[in-house]
C-alpha positions in Angstrom: -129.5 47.1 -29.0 -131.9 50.0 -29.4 -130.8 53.0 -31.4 -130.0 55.1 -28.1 -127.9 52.2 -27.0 -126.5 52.1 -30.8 -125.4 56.3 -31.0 -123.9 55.8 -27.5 -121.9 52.8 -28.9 -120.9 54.9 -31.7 -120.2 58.0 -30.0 -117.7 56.1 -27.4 -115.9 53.9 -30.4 -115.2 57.4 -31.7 -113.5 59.3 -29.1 -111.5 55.9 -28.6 -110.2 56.2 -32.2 -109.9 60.0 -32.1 -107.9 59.8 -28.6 -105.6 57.1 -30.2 -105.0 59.2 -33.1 -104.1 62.0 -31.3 -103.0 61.9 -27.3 -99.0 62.2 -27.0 -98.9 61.0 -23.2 -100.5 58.4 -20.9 -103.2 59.3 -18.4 -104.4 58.2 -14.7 -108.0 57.2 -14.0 -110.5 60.1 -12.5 -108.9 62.7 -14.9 -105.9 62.9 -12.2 -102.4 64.1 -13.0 -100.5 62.2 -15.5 -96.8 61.8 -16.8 -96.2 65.0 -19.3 -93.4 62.9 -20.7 -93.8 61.8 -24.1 -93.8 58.0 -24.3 -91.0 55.7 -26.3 -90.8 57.2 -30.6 -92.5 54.2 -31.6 -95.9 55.0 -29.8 -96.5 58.5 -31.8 -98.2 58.4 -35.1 -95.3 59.5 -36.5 -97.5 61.5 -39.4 -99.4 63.5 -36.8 -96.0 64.7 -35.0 -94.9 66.0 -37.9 -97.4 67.5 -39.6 -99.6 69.3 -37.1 -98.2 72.3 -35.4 -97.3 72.4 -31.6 -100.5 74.3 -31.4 -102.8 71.8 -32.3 -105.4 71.2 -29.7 -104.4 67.7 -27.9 -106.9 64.9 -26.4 -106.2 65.5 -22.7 -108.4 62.7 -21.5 -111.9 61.3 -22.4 -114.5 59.1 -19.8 -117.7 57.4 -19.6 -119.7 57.4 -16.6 -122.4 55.5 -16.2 -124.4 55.0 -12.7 -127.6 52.8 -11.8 -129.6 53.6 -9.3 -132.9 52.1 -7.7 -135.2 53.1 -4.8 -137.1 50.2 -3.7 -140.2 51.3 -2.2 -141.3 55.3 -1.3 -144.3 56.4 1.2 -146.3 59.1 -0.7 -149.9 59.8 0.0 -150.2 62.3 -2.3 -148.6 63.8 -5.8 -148.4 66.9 -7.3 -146.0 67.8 -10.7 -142.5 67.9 -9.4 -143.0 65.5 -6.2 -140.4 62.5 -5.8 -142.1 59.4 -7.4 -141.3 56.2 -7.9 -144.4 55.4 -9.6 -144.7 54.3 -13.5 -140.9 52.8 -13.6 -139.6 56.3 -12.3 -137.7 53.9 -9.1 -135.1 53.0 -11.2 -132.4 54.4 -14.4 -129.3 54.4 -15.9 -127.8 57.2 -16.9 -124.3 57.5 -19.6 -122.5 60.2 -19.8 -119.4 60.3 -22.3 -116.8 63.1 -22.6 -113.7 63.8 -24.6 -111.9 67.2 -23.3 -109.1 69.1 -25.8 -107.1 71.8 -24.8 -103.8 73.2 -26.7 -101.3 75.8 -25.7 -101.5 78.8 -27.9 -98.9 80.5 -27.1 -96.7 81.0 -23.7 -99.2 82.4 -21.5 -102.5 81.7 -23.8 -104.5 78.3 -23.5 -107.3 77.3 -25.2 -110.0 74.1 -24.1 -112.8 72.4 -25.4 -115.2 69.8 -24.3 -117.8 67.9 -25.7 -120.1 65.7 -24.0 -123.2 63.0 -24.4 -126.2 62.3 -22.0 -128.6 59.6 -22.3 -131.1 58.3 -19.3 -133.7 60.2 -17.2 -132.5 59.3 -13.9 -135.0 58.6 -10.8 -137.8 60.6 -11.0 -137.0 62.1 -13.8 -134.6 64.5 -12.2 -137.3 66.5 -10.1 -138.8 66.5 -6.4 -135.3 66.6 -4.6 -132.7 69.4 -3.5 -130.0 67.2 -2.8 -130.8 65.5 -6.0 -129.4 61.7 -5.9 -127.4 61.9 -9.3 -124.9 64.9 -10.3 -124.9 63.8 -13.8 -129.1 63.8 -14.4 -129.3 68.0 -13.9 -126.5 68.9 -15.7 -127.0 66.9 -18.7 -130.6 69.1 -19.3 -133.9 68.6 -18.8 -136.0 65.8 -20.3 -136.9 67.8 -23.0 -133.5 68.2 -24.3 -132.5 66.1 -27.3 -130.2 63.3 -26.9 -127.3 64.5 -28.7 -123.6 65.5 -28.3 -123.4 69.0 -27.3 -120.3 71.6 -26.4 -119.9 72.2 -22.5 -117.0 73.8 -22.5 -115.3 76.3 -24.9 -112.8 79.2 -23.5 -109.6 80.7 -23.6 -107.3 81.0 -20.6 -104.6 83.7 -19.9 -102.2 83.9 -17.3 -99.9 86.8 -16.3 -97.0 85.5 -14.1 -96.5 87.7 -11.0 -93.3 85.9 -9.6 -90.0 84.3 -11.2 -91.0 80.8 -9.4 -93.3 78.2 -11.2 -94.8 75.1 -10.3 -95.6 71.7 -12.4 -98.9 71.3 -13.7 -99.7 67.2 -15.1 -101.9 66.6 -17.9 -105.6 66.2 -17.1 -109.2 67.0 -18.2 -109.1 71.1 -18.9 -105.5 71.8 -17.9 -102.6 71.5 -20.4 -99.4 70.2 -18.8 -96.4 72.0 -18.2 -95.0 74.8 -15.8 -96.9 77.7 -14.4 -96.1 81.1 -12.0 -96.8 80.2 -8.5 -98.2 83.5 -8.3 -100.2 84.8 -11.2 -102.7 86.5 -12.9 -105.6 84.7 -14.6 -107.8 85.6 -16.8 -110.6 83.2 -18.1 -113.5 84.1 -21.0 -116.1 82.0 -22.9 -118.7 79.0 -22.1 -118.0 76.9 -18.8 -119.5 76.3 -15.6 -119.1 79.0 -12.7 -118.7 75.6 -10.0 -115.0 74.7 -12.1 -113.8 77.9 -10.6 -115.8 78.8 -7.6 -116.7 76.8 -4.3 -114.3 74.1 -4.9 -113.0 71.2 -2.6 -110.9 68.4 -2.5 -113.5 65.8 -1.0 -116.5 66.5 -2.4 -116.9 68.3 -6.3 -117.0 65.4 -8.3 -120.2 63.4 -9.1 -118.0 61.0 -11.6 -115.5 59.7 -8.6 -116.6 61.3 -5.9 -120.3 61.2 -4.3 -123.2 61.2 -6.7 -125.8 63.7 -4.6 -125.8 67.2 -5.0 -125.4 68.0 -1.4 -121.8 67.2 -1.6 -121.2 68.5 -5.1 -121.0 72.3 -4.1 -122.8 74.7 -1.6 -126.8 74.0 -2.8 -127.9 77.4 -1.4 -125.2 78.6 -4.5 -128.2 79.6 -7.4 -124.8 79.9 -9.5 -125.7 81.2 -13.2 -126.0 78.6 -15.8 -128.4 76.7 -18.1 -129.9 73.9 -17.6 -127.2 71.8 -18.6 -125.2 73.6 -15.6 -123.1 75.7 -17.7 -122.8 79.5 -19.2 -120.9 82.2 -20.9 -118.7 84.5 -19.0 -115.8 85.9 -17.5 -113.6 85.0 -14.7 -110.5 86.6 -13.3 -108.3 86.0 -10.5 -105.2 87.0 -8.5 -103.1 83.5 -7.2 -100.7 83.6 -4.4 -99.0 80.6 -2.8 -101.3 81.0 0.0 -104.8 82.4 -1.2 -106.9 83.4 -3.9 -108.7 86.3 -4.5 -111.4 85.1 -7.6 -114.5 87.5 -9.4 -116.9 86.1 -12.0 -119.8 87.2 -14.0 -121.3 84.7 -15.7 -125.0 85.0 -18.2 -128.5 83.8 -17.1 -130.6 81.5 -18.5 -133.9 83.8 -19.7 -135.5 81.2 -17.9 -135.7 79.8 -14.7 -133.8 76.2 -15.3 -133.8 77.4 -19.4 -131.3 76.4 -21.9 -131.3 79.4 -23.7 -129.6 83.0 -23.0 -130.5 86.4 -24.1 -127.6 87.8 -26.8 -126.8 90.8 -24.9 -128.5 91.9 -21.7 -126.4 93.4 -18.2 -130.1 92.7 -16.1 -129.3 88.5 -16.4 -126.3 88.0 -15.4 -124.8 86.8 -12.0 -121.3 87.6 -9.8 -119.8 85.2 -8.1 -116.5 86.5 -5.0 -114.3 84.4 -3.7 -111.0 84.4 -1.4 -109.7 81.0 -0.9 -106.4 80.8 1.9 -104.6 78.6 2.8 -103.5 79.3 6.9 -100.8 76.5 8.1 -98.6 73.8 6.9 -101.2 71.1 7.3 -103.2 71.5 4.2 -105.9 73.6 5.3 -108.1 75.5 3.0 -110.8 77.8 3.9 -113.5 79.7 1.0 -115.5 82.2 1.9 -117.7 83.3 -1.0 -120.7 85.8 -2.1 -123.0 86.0 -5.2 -125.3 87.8 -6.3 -128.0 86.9 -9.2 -130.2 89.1 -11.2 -132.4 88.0 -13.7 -136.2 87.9 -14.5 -136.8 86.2 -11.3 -140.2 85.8 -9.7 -141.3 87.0 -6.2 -142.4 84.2 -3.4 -143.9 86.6 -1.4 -145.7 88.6 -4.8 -146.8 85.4 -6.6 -148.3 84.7 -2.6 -149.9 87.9 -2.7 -151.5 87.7 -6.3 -153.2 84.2 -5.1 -154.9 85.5 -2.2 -156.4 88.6 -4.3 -157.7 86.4 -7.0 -158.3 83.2 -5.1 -156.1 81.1 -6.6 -153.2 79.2 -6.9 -149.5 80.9 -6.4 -147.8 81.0 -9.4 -144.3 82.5 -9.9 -144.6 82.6 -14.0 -146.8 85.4 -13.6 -144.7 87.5 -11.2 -141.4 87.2 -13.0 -139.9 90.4 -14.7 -136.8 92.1 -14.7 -134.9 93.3 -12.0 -135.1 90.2 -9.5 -132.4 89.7 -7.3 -130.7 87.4 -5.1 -127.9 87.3 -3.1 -126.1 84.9 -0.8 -122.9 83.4 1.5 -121.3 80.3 1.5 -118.3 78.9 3.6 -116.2 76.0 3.1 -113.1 74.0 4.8 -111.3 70.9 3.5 -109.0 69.3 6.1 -106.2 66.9 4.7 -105.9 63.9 7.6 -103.2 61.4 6.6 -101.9 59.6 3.4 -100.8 62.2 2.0 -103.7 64.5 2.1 -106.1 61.1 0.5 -107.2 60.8 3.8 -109.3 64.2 5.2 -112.6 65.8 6.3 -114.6 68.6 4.5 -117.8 70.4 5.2 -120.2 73.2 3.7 -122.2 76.1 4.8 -124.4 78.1 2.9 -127.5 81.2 3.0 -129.0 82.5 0.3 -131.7 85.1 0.7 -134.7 83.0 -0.4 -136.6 86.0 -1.1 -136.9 85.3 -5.4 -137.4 81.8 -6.9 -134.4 79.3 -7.5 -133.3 80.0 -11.3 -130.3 77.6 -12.3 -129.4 75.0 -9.4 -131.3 73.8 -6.9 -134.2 74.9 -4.8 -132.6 75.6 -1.3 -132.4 78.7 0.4 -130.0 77.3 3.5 -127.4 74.2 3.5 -124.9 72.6 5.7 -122.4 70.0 4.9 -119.9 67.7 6.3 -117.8 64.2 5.8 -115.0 62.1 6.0 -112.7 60.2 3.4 -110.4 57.2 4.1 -108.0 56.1 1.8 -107.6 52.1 0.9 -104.0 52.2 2.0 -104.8 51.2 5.3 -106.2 47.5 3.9 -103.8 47.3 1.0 -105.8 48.9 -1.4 -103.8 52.3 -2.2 -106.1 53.5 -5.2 -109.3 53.0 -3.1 -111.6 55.3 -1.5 -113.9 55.0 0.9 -116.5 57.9 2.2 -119.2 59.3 4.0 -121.2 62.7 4.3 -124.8 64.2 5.8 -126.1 67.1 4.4 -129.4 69.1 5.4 -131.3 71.8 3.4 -133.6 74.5 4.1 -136.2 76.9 2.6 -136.8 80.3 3.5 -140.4 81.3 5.2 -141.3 82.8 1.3 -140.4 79.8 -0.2 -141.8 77.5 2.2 -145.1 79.7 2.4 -145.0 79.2 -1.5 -144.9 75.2 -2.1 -147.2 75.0 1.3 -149.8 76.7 -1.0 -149.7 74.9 -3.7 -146.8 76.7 -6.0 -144.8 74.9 -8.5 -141.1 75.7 -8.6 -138.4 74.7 -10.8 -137.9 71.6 -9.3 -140.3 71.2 -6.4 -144.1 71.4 -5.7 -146.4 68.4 -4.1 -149.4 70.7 -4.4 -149.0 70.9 -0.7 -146.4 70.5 2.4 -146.2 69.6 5.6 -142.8 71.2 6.0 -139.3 69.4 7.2 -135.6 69.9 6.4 -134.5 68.1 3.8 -132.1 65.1 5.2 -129.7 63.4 2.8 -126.9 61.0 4.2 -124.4 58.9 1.5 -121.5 56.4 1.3 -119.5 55.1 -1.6 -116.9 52.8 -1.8 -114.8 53.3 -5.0 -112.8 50.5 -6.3 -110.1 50.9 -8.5 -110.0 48.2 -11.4 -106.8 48.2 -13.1 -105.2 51.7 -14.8 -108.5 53.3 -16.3 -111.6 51.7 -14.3 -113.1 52.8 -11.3 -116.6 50.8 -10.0 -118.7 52.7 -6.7 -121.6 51.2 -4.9 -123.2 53.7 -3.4 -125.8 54.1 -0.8 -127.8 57.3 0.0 -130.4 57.7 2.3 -133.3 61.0 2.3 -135.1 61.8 4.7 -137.9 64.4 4.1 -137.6 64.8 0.2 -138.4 68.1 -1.3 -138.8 69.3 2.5 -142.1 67.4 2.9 -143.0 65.4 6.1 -145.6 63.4 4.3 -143.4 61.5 2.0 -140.3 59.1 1.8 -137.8 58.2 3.6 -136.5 57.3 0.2 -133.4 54.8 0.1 -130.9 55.0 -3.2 -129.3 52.3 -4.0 -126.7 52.3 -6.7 -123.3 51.9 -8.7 -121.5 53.6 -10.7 -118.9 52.7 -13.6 -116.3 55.6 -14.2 -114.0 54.7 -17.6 -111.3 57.1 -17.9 -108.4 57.9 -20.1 
């Protein structure tokens, strides 16, 4: 075993000991609700119970997540930095991810959460020349250049203000404490997280660990939401919950570099709002979300850096446009639509804009998307925990941005050094099998058509599996 495979060894054997020591109540697989009832006496660690306060932050699950992926063959002519290669053993990876998530109730409307997490692999192509990117876990673990260590995603407080006598039950899972709370409320959320846990959410497609593994179907990709490269931030996030909508405001910090790790201490010209009202129309299950950001940060100018080249006869280049006071703004529009078997069975779809006018700073580089696809639950074939589903999802550049890469511009995650334009095409299916209590295995298939918008390269096919351990 080499010494990667040694600290990732390690590093899962101790948040099994650490989540034996300390969880109070069983979990289900995927991070899903679990029984807040404490289990028989005789299964506490009868020190812990009563020595630590009620207080004490509590394991509320832990996973690995591991996926394979392989693309077999890949026409492409020509290469430039960040084009989608296979070549030099970039066709095929395996990423890890591990995770162990605390949380603790502070007091009666205070809750605090933690998580820490652990990346190793590269992923195909070492995470560039895509928007709809064929592995969730790859861009939010960091660039290449990152070290391979255990880091701190999350760490925030949570305060809620109930509006209304009535309360609901919330299970255990990863970043939410069990217990009761106000079916009408006031939240109130403040420290490091990601602005996609509480914006653009859906019931179908959010989750790269049991759901699909392609960004298309993660969130909206035309959604530059603020965060570093690792796909998270420091902010602040309020909103108003009623039974049957959600008003939601956020302002999160952003990177001082376009896909950059690092943040600036204190500075109200890098920062980015996110607006959302989720309702919730009829009995059926519906939900619509209509949201709006808006980004500014030391962004460069497609249409400047464009402008620079032709005066000097050279090659556009963002770098050298960027300075404070870039902004961009955009729409997105989403719908989940619960089917049968008990809501396990529905459609979804996306739609998104985004201005395209300044470069891509912390997601991907799309400027339009749309979205759609289909779940089916195993029930039907005598396999209740199973899931099958599909999705197709297209993005698209703006004329800037398009103009840009055409003439030879590098962006955060794109440039061939050339383009013979073409929306990008990405269509996927999983099937995820449910293995006993805590194991999930998914083959997956994805198909691309047109990666990184160019014409002249691909279709790639992804083929792949993933292993989701959860607790």
């Amino acid at each position: 075993m080499n010494r990667r495979g040694k600290i990732s060894a390690l590093f899962f054997l101790a948040l099994v000991v650490l989540t034996a020591s300390l969880a109070d109540a069983d979990t289900r697989p995927g991070g899903g609700p679990v029984d807040p009832s404490p289990p028989p006496a005789a299964s506490f660690p009868p020190a812990a119970v009563e020595i630590l306060p009620g207080w004490f932050p509590k394991v509320l699950g832990m996973q690995f997540n591991g996926v394979y992926q392989n693309v077999p063959n890949l026409h492409s002519p020509y290469q430039g930095p960040n084009s989608f290669s296979v070549d030099g053993g970039k066709g095929h990876d395996f990423t890890q991810t591990y995770g162990l998530y605390l949380g603790t109730q502070i007091s009666t409307n205070l809750q605090g959460y933690m998580d820490m997490e652990y990346f190793q692999g590269s992923g195909i192509s070492d995470g560039v020349g895509l928007a709809g990117y064929v592995n969730g876990d790859v861009i939010r673990a960091g660039s290449s250049d990152l070290p391979k260590t255990p880091y701190v995603a999350r760490m925030y407080l949570k305060y809620l203000l109930p509006l209304s006598s009535q309360t609901e039950k919330v299970e255990r899972s990863m970043d939410q404490v069990p217990g009761e709370q106000p079916v009408a409320r006031w939240e109130l959320k403040a420290g490091k997280f990601s602005g996609s846990d509480d914006f653009d959410q859906n019931r179908y497609a959010n989750n790269n660990r049991t759901q699909f593994l392609n960004f298309d179907f993660l969130f909206n990709t035309a959604w530059d939401y603020a965060a570093d490269t690792r796909g998270y931030s420091y902010g602040l996030t309020t909103a108003l919950v009623q039974p049957q909508w959600r008003l939601a405001l956020g302002a999160s910090m952003e990177p001082n570099r376009a896909n950059g790790a690092d943040f600036d201490v204190v500075d109200f010209r890098e920062l980015g709002y996110n607006l959302e009202l989720t309702v919730k129309p009829n009995e059926a299950g519906t939900v619509l979300r209509l949201l709006a950001y808006l980004n500014e940060a030391r962004m460069g100018s497609y249409d400047e850096a464009l402008g620079l080249a032709r005066a000097t006869a050279s090659t556009p280049d963002l770098h050298l446009v960027e300075r404070q006071g870039g902004l961009k703004y955009g729409f997105g529009l989403n719908f989940e639509q619960p089917l049968a078997d008990k809501g396990e069975t529905g459609i979804f779809g996306r739609l998104g804009w985004g201005d395209g006018r300044h470069e891509n700073w912390s997601y991907v580089e799309a400027d339009r998307h749309a979205s759609a696809g289909l779940q089916v639950n195993g029930t039907h074939w005598g396999r209740d925990e199973d899931q099958v589903a599909v999705a197709y999802g297209v993005n698209a550049l703006s004329d800037s941005h398009r103009n840009y890469l055409a003439a030879g511009g590098i962006g955060m995650l794109l440039g061939d050094g050339s383009l013979d334009y073409g929306p990008e095409q990405v269509l996927e299916a999983y099937y995820r099998v449910q293995l006993g209590p805590y194991l999930q295995v998914s083959p997956d298939f994805q198909f691309i058509r047109n990666p990184g918008y160019n014409k002249d390269r691909g279709p790639a096919e992804v083929y792949g599996v993933r292993a989701h351990l959860s607790f």
